[in-house]
C-alpha positions as semicolon CSV with decimal commas, in nm:
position;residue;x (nm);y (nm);z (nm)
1;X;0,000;0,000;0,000
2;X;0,159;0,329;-0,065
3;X;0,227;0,596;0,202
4;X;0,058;0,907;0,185
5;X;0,355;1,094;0,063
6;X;0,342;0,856;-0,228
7;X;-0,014;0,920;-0,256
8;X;0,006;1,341;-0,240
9;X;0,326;1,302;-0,461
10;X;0,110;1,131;-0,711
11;X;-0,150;1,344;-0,688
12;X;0,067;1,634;-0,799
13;X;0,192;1,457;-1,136
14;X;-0,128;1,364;-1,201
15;X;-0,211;1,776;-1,205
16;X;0,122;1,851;-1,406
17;X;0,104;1,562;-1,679
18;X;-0,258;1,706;-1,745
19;X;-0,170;2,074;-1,778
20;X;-0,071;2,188;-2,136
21;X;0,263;2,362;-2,031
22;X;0,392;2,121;-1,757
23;X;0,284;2,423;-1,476
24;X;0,042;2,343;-1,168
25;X;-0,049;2,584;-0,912
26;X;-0,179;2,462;-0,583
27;X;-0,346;2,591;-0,274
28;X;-0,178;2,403;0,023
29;X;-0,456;2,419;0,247
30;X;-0,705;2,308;0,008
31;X;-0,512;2,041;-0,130
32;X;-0,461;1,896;0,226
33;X;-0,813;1,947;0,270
34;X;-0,891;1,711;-0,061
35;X;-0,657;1,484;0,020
36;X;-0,731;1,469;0,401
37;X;-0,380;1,544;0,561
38;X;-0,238;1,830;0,678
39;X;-0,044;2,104;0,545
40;X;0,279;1,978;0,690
41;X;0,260;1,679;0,481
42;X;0,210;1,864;0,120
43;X;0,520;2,099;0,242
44;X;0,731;1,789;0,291
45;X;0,654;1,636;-0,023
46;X;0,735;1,944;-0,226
47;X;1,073;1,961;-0,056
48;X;1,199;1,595;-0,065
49;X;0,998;1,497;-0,439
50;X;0,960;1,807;-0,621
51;X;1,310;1,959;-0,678
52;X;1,565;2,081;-0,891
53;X;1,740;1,784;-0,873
54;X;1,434;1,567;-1,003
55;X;1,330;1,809;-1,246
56;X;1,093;2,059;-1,038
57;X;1,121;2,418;-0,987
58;X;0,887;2,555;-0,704
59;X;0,747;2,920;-0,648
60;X;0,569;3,030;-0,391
61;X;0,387;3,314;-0,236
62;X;0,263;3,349;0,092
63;X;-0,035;3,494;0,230
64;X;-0,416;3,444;0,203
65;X;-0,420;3,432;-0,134
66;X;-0,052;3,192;-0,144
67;X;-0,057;2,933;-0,356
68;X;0,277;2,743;-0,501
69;X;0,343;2,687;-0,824
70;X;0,482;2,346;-0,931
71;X;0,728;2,383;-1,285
72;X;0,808;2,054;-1,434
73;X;1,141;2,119;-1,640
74;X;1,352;1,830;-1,665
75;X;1,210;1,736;-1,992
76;X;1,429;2,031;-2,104
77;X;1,774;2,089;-2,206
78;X;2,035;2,298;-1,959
79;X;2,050;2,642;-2,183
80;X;1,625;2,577;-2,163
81;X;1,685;2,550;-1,781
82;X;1,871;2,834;-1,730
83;X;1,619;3,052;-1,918
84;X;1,324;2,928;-1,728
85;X;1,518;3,035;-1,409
86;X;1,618;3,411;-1,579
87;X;1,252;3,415;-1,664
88;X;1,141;3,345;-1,298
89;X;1,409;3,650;-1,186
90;X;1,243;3,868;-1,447
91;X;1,262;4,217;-1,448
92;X;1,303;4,282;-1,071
93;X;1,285;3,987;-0,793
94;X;1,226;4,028;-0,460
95;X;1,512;3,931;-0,158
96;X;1,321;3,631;-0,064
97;X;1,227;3,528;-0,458
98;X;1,584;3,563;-0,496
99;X;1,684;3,381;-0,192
100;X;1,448;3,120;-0,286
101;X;1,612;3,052;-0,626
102;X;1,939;3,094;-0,498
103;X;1,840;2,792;-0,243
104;X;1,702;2,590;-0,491
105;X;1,966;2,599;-0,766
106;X;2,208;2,530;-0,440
107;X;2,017;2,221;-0,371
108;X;2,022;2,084;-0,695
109;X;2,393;2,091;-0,704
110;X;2,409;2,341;-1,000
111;X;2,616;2,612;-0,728
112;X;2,891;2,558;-0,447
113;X;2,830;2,692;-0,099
114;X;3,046;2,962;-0,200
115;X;2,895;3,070;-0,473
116;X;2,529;3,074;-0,278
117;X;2,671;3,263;-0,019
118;X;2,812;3,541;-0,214
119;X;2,496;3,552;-0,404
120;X;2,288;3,549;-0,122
121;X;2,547;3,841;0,003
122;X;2,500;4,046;-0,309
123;X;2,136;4,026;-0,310
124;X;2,044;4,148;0,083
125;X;1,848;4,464;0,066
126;X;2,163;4,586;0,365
127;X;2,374;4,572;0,062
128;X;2,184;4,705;-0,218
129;X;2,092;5,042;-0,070
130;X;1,862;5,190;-0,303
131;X;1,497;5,289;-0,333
132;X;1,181;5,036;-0,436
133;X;1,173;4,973;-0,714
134;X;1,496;5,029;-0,846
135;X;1,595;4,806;-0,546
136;X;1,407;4,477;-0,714
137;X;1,521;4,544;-1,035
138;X;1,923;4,631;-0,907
139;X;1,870;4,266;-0,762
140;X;1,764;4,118;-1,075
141;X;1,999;4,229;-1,305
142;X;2,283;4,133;-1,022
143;X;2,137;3,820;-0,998
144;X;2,093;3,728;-1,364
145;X;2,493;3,798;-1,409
146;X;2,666;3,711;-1,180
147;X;2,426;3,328;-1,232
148;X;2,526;3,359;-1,595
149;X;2,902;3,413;-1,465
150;X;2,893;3,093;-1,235
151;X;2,668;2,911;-1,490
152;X;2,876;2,916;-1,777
153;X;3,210;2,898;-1,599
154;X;3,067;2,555;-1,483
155;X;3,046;2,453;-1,838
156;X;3,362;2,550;-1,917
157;X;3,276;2,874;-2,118
């Protein structure tokens, strides 16, 4: 019989392999209302079955109106990869978007410790002291290069 982490993890593909462009996003609390657990339990499948390293990138925002948003991507090559991670960056990112991506491209082995802390260094809102907006969009444009830098020096370029 399958556990229920099997059960919520299933679940979730189920959602992705139906949607046209591989993307799910998910209530928490509902879903562990419809699939009678708690909350906990949908948080710790996310983090131990839906990662970088298996082919996952999450987003998530908090609040009443949260939800997280499941990307399936390892049916895509590395430059493809790299673009969907530029494109969640975008135009201006947030500390804790950044900090979030920064995590999860640690975790999936694609930067050192190093490298995540200096990036995590370079994008604190202590060290980029400038007004909203320009603040977010200071952060992305840091963020975006200095990925691209590591990135590609990884591959040998």
């Amino acid at each position: 019989m399958p556990s229920l982490a099997d059960l919520i993890e299933q679940y979730i593909k189920k959602l992705i392999q139906e949607s046209e462009d591989r993307v799910v996003e998910i209530q928490r609390n509902e879903l562990a209302e419809k699939l009678r657990c708690v909350p906990s339990q949908i948080n710790y499948v996310l983090a131990t079955r839906f990662t970088l390293e298996h082919g996952y990138l999450i987003e998530s925002r908090r609040g009443g109106g949260g939800y997280i948003r499941i990307i399936k991507i390892a049916d895509q090559d590395r430059e493809a990869f790299y673009q969907r991670i530029f494109g969640a960056i975008g135009d201006a990112v947030s500390e804790s978007k950044a900090r979030e991506i920064i995590k999860a491209l640690y975790e999936a082995g694609s930067i050192t410790e190093r490298e995540k802390r200096l990036l995590t260094i370079a994008v604190d809102r202590k060290v980029l002291q400038v007004p909203l907006p320009y603040r977010d969009e200071l952060r992305a444009l840091l963020l975006k290069s200095m990925l691209a830098g590591v990135l590609n020096a990884e591959e040998g370029n």
